[in-house]
N, C-alpha and C positions, 0 to 999 in steps of 0.2 A: 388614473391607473398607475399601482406603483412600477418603479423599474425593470425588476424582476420579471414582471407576467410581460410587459411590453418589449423587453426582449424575446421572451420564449413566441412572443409572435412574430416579433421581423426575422425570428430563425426558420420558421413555419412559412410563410412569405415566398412564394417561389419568385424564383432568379430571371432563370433565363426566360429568354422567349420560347424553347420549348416548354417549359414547363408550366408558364403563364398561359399559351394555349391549351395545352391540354388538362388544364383545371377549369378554363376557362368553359372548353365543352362539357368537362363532367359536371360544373354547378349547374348552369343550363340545362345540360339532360335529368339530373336530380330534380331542379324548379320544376320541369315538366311532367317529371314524372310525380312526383307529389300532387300537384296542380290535379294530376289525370285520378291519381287516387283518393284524393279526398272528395272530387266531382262523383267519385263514383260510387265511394263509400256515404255520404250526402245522399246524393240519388236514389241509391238502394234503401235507405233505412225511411227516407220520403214514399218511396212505393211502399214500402213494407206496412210502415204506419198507415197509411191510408188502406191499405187492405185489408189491416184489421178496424179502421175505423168503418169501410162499409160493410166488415161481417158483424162490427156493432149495432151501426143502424140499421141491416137489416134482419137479427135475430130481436128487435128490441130489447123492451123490459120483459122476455117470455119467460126464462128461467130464474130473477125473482118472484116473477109474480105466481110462480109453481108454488114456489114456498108459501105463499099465503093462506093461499087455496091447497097445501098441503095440512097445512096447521089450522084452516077452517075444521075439514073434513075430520081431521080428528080428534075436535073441539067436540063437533057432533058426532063422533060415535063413544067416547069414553069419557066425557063432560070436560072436568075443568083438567087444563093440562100439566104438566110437571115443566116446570120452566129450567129448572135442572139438570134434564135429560131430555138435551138436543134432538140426538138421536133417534127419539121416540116421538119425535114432536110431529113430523111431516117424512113422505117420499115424494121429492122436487123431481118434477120432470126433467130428463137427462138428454130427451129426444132430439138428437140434431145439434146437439151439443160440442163445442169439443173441449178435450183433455186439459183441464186448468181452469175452464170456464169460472168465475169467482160472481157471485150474487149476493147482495144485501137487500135487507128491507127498514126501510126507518120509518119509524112512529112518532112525531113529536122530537125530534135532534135522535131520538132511543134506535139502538141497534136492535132489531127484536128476532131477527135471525140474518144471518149468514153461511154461505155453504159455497164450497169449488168442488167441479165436478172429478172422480178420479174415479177411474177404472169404468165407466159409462153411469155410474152411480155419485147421488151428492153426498157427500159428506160434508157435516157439519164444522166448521169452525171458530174458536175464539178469539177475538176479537180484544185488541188492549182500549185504553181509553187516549194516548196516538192515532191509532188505527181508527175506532169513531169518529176523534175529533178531522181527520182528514177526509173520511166518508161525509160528515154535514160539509164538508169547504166544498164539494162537488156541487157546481151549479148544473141545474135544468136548463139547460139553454139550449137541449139538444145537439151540443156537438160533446167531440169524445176530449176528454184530458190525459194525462200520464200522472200518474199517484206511484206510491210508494209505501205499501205496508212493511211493517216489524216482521212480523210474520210470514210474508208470502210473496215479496218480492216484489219489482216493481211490475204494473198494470195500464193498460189501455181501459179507461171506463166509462161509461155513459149512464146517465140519471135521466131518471124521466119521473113524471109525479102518476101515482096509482089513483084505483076509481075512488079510493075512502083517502086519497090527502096525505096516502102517506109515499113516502120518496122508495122509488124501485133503484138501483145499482146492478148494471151488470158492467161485465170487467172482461179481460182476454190478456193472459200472461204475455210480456216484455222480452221474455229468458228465450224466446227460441230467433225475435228477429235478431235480439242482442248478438245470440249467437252466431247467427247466419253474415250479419254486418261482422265480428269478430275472424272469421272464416274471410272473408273478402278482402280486409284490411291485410291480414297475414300474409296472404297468396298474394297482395300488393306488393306489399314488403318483401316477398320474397323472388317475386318476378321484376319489378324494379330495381332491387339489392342488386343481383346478378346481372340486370341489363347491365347497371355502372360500373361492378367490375370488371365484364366484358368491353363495354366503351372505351372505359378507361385504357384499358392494355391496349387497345385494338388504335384508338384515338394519340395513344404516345408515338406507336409504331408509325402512323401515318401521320401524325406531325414531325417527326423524326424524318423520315422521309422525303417530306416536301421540303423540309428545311435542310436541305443535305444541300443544294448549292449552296447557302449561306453558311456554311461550315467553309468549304472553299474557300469563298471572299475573305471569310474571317482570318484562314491560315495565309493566305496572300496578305493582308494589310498586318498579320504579326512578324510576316518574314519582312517585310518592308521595313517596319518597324525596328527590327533587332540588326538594318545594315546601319551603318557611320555612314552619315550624307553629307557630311559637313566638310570634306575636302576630298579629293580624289575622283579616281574613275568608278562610278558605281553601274553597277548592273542588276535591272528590277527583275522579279519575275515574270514569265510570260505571262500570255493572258489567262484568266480564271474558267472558263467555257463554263458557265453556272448553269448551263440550261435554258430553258425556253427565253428569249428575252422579250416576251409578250409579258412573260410571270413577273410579280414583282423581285423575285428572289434574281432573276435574269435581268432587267433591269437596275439594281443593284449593281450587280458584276459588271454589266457594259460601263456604267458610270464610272465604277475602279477603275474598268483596263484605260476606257480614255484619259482619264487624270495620271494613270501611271504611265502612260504614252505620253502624255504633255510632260510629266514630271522626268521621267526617262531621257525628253528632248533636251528641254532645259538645262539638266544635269551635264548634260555632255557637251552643250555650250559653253556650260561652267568651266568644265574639267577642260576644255578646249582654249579655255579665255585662260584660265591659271595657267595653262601649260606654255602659252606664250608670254604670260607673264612673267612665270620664269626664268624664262628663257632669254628674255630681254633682259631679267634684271643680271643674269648671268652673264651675257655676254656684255651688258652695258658694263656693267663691273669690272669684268676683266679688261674690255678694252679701255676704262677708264684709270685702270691701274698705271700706267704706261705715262701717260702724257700728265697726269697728278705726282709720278715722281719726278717727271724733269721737273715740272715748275717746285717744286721743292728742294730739288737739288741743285737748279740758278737760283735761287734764293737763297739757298746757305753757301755758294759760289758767290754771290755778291756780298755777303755779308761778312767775306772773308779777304776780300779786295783792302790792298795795304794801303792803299789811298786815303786821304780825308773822305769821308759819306757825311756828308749833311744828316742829320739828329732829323730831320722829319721823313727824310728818305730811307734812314736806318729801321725809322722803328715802322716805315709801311714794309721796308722785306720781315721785318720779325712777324708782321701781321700775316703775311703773305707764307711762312714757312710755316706758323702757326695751323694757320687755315689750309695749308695743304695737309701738314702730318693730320688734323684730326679727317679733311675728306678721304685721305689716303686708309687711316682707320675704319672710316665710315664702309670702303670702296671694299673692303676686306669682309664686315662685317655680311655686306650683304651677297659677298660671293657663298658667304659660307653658309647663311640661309637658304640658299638657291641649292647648295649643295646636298643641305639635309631636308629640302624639301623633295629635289630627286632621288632620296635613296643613296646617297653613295655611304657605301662602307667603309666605318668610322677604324681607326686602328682598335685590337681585341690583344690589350698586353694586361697583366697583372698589377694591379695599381694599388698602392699603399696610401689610403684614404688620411689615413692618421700626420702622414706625412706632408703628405700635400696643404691638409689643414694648417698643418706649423707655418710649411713656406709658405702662401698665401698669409696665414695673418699677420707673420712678419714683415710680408711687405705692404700692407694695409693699415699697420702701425707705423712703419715710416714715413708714408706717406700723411698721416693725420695722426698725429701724436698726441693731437689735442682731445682727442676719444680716448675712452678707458676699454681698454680691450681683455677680454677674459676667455681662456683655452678651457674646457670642459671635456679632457681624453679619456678613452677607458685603459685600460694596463696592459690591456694585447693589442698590437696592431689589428686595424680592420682592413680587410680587402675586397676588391673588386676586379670587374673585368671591364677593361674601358680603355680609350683615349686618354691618356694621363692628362696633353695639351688642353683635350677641351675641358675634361672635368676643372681643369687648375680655371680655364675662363670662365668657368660656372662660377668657381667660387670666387674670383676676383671681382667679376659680375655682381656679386650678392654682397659682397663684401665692401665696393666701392658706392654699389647703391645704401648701404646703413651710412656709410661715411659721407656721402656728398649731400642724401638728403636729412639729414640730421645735427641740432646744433651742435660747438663745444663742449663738451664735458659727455656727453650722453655716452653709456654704458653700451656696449657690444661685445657679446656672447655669442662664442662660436662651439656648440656640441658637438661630439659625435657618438653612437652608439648603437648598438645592435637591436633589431627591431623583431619580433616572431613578425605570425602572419594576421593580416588586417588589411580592408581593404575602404579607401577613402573615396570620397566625389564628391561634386560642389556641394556647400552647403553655403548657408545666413553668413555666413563670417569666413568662406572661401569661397568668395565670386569668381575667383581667377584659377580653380583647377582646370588643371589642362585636362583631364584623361582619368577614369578608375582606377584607384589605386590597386597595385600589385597584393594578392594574398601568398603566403605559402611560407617555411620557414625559413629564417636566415636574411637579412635586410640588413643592410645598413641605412641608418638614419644619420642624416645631418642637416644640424639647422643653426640659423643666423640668426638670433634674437637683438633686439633695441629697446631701449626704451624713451625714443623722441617721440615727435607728435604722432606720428603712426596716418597710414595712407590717406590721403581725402576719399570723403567715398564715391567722389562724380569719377576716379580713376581706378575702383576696385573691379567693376566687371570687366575693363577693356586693360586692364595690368602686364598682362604679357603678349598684347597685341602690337606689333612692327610702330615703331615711332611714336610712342604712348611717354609724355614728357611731362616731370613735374615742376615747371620751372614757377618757383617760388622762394623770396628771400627766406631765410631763415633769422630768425632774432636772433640777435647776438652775434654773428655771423657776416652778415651783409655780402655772400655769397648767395650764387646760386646753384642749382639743380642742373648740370653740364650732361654733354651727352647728346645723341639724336635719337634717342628710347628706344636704342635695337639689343640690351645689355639682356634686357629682362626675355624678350622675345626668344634669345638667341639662347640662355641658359635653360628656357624650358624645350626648346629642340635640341637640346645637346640631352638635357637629361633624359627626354620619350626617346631618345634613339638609342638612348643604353639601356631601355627597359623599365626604367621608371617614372617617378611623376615627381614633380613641381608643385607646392602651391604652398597658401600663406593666410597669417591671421593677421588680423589685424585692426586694433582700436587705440587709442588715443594713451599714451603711453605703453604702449606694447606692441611691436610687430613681430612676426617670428617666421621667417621664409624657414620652409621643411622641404628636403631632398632626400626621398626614397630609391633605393638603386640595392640590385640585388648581391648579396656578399657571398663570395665565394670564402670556403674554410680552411683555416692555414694548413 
């Protein structure tokens, strides 16, 4: 089957399960009714036939053999006869006859008369050399056949052999049971036609109807479906009341509410567990801020003692100031997680994106000089509304991670530019989007392009999850990947909390982190 027709039939193809039942009764009730009318058009034309085969066998060969003994008689009263004129040959007994009755006489294979009775009188007719030759094919065997003349349509007939040898034919016209079977079939068709589209309506309606709990369940597992389950306090719908729960459409619903009763529980465990997870991390953070600056601040107190220090004691406090400023970093990082996990509001000032771009990459260039770094501005200022401080960590963020995990020489490209509307989500080659991108006009777009080795992929889907670290030498380099992995974490929470999204490409010579965030117009 080509393409074409084997679509137009998976269009044809019903969908749903209503629609699947109730075709499923209308075939059904069609087979049946078919089944019931061909038994019965069968049936009927079986009686019919045999009624005419016993008013075969019991009229016998009476009305050819009239003919014989018509064409004796007038043998002996006017001698030799005119073979020519039918007509004049015989008067065939008509008695008890009926309307169509058809009689032959043969002599030797020879037709030597023929006659159908019409208007209670025979009249003669001729006969083609078809027509005879299907008259000799009639056996004597005492049952009746179905023939078919040129001339007279088709017949019920019966042969039988006369007292001189020669073969008798009588016959009973086809045309009135055809017809009556014809009448049958119609009135089939026409009272079966109409049961089905009666069924049909009648059968949608009340498949419609039974399946109305199941419409419920269905808008309950969509509304389920369309909430964000994946962090926060969620709240399910109530229960579905489907109906009887003896029915399977009731059974069904019971089985949702329980699972959304378990899942409901769960959830709020979840949301109960993160909530003091936060909440530790917050106050652990904070109170760890405190006693992480003293031991940094006796530490660079000792390191400034006018004394001789011993050279191995010198360089454990450098170790020791070192490893406090970055916990003290760390200590900060993850207050501020805590912070934009509970909602707090971010400062809402007017931010000059173009600018911040400059400062950040100038101090991303002093810092690594040995990258080749390149501004990509457009010629109007772009602006937003945000948090200048965190936006600037976003991008130091982005900008330290092309710099720390990338070797010498590698090219960094920093765009910016105005985006219409488009709306993005994970895809093959963005494991790591946070959230649906923003549509509507007016976006600013900015992005951090590289071209080092670009992500490994055991770390593209979990890229912006809390402590996710690539610590891997780089050639040429012989540094590492620094950092406690909360850089990445912390600049897609700063970005979803001004409104837009995060995320990144990334293959082997090319990464390009993209930050969408909504631009306000100068």
């Amino acid at each position: 089957m080509n393409a074409a027709p084997r679509a137009r039939l998976d269009r044809l193809r019903p969908r749903t399960l209503r629609a699947k039942l109730t075709w499923g009764l209308v075939v059904l009730l069609a087979l049946s009714c078919a089944t019931v009318g061909v038994a019965s058009v069968v049936a009927l034309r079986s009686y019919l036939t045999d009624q005419l085969d016993h008013q075969l066998a019991d009229s016998g060969c009476l009305f050819p053999s009239s003919l014989r003994q018509s064409a004796d008689t007038q043998q002996q009263r006017g001698g030799d006869i005119d073979y020519g004129d039918l007509a004049a040959r015989w008067r065939a007994d008509t008695r008890g006859q009926s309307i169509g009755t058809f009689g032959a006489r043969l002599d030797d294979g020879q037709v030597t008369d023929a006659a159908v009775v019409r208007a209670n009188r025979g009249t003669a007719v001729t006969l083609d050399a078809a027509d005879a030759a299907t008259l000799n094919a009639i056996p004597t065997d005492g049952k009746a056949h179905s023939v078919a003349f040129s001339s007279l349509g088709a017949y019920r007939v019966y042969a039988c052999t006369g007292k001189d040898d020669d073969v008798l034919v009588s016959g009973l016209p086809l045309a009135p049971l055809q017809e009556t079977v014809r009448r049958l079939a119609l009135v089939c068709s026409l009272v079966f036609g109409g049961a089905l589209v009666i069924t049909g309506v009648a059968g949608a309606l009340w498949v419609r109807h039974s399946l109305h709990p199941l419409r419920r369940v269905t808008d309950t597992a969509a509304a389920v479906a369309a909430l964000k389950l994946d962090s926060g306090e969620v709240t399910l719908p109530g229960p579905t009341a489907a109906g009887d729960p003896r029915s399977e459409a009731g059974q069904v619903a019971a089985a949702l509410d329980r699972m959304l009763g378990h899942v409901q529980e769960a959830l709020a465990k979840r949301h109960t567990s993160e909530e003091r997870l936060r909440s530790f991390a917050a106050d652990a953070s904070h109170e760890l801020r405190t006693p992480v600056a003293s031991i940094r601040g006796h530490a660079e107190l000792a390191l400034r003692h006018p004394g001789p220090v011993p050279a191995k004691v010198e360089r454990a406090l450098d170790r020791v100031a070192a490893e406090a400023a970055r916990m003290s970093a760390m200590v900060d990082d993850l207050l501020l997680l805590a912070r934009l996990d509970a909602g707090r509001p971010l400062q809402r000032d007017r931010v000059d994106v173009t600018r911040l771009v400059i400062d950040c990459a100038d101090d991303a260039r002093a810092a690594s000089p040995d990258h080749d770094w390149v501004l990509d501005l457009p010629e109007t200022p772009v602006t937003v509304t945000g948090d200048a401080h965190r936006l600037a960590q976003v991008l130091t963020n982005l900008l330290a991670n092309a710099r720390l995990h990338t070797p010498a020489g590698t090219l960094v490209t920093v765009r910016v530019a105005r985006s219409g509307p488009e709306r993005r989500g994970p895809g093959p080659s963005e494991p790591g989007s946070r959230a649906p991108g923003p549509s509507g006009p007016g976006w600013c777009r900015v992005s951090v392009a590289d071209d080092g080795p670009g992500i490994p992929s055991e770390l593209r889907p979990t890229l912006f999850e809390r402590f996710t670290r690539a610590d891997r030498r780089h050639p040429g380099t012989g540094t590492r990947g620094a950092g406690a992995g909360l850089g990445l974490s912390i600049a897609a929470a700063v970005v979803v909390a001004h409104g837009g999204t995060l995320t990144f490409e990334s293959v082997p010579g090319s990464t390009v982190f993209t930050v969408l965030l909504p631009e306000i117009p100068l």
